[in-house]
C-alpha positions in Angstrom: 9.8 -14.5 -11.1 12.7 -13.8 -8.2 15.5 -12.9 -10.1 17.3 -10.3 -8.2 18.0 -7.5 -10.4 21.1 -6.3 -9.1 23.0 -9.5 -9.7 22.0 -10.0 -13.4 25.2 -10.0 -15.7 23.9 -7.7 -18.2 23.6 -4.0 -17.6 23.4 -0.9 -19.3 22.7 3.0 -17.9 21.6 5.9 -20.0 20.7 9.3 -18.8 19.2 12.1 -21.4 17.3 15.1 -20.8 13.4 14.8 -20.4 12.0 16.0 -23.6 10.0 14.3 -25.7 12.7 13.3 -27.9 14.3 11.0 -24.9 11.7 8.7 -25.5 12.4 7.4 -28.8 16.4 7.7 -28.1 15.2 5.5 -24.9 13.4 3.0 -27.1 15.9 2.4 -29.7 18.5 2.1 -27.1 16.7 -0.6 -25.7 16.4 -2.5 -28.7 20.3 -2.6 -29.7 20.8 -3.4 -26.6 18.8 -6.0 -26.2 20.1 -7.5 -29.5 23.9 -7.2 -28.4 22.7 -9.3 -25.7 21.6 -12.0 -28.1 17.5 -11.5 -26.9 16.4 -10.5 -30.6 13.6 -8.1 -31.9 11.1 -11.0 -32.1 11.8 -12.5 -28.8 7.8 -12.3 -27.8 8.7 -10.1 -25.0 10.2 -7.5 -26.7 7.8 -5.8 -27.9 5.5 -5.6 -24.4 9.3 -4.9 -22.9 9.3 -1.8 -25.3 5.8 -0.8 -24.5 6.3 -0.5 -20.9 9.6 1.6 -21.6 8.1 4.1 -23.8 5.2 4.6 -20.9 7.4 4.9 -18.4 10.2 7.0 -19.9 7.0 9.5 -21.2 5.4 9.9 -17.9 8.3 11.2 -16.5 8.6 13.1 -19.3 5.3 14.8 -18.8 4.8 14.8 -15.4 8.6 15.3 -13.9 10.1 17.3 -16.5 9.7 20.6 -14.1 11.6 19.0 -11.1 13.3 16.2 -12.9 16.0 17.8 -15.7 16.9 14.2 -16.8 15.4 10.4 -16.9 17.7 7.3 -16.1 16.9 4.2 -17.9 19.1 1.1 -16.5 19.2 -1.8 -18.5 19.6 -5.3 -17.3 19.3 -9.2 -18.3 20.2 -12.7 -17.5 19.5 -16.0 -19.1 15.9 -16.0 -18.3 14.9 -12.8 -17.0 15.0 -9.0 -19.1 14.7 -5.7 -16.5 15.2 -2.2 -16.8 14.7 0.8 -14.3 13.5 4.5 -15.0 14.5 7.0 -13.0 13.8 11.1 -12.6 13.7 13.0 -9.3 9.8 14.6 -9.4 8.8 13.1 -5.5 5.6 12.0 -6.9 5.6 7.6 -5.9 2.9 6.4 -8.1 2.7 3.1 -5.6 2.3 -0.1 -7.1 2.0 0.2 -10.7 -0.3 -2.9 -11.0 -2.7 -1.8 -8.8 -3.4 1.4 -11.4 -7.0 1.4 -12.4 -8.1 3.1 -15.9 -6.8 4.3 -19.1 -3.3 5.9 -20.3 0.3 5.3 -19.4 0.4 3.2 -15.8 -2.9 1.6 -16.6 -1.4 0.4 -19.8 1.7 -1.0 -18.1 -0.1 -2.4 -15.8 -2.2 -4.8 -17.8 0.9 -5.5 -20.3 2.9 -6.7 -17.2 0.1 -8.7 -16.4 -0.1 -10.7 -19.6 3.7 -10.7 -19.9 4.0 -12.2 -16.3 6.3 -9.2 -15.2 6.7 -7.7 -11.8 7.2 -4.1 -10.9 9.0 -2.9 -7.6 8.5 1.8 -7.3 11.6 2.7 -5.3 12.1 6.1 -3.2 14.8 7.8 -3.0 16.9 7.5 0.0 15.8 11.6 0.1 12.3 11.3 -1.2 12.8 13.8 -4.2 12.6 11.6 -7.2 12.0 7.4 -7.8 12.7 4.5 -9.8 10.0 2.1 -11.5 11.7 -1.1 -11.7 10.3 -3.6 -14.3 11.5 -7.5 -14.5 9.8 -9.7 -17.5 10.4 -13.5 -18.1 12.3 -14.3 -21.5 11.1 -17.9 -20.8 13.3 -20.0 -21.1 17.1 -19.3 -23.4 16.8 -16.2 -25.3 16.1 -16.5 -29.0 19.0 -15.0 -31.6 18.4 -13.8 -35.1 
């Protein structure tokens, strides 16, 4: 998958605090969302889509919380293609995130990515104090509506 993320029509930007609560706020904005876009809840790739978030959005909530006072999730889409970003400013670049090896969060997005034939870019900040995961999934084909 190539699409270029930057020039997909759809987009949507949410920044909340990192707390634990920010996850599920994360997730459910995702999910209308998604639907205003037309890709419904049952699109098949909605529900890995989701998993992904939630892993992302709670690793920065565990591990960047202390240098990181919020989390940026950017949402994007296009006719064939569903993408969304999460950013916090801890320095830590946890490199490619399908190269993680074992159990728990990156793991876990890893191998979901992997049967969902997505593709994940880590970005640094132009300073180097925080980074955004970037992750792009296929909606083969036109998206489904309710």
């Amino acid at each position: 998958m190539s699409a270029d993320v930057e020039t997909l029509p759809h987009r949507h930007v949410l920044t909340a605090p990192t707390v634990p609560t920010s996850v599920r706020l994360m997730r459910e904005t995702a999910e209308t969302t998604f639907e205003a876009w037309g890709i419904s809840a049952s699109h098949p790739i909605v529900g890995p889509a989701l998993l992904i978030l939630s892993e992302l959005v709670t690793n920065s909530v565990r591990h960047a919380a202390t240098t990181s006072p919020s989390v940026t999730v950017t949402f994007a889409a296009g006719e064939c293609t569903l993408a969304f970003a999460v950013h916090d400013r801890h320095p830590y670049h946890p490199g490619v995130v399908a190269a993680a090896s074992g159990t728990g969060g990156l793991a876990t997005v890893a191998e979901v990515m992997a049967e969902s034939g997505g593709t994940c870019v880590v970005r640094r900040d132009a300073d180097g104090g925080g980074k955004t995961v970037w992750i792009t999934l296929p909606l083969q084909g036109r998206r489904q509506r309710r």
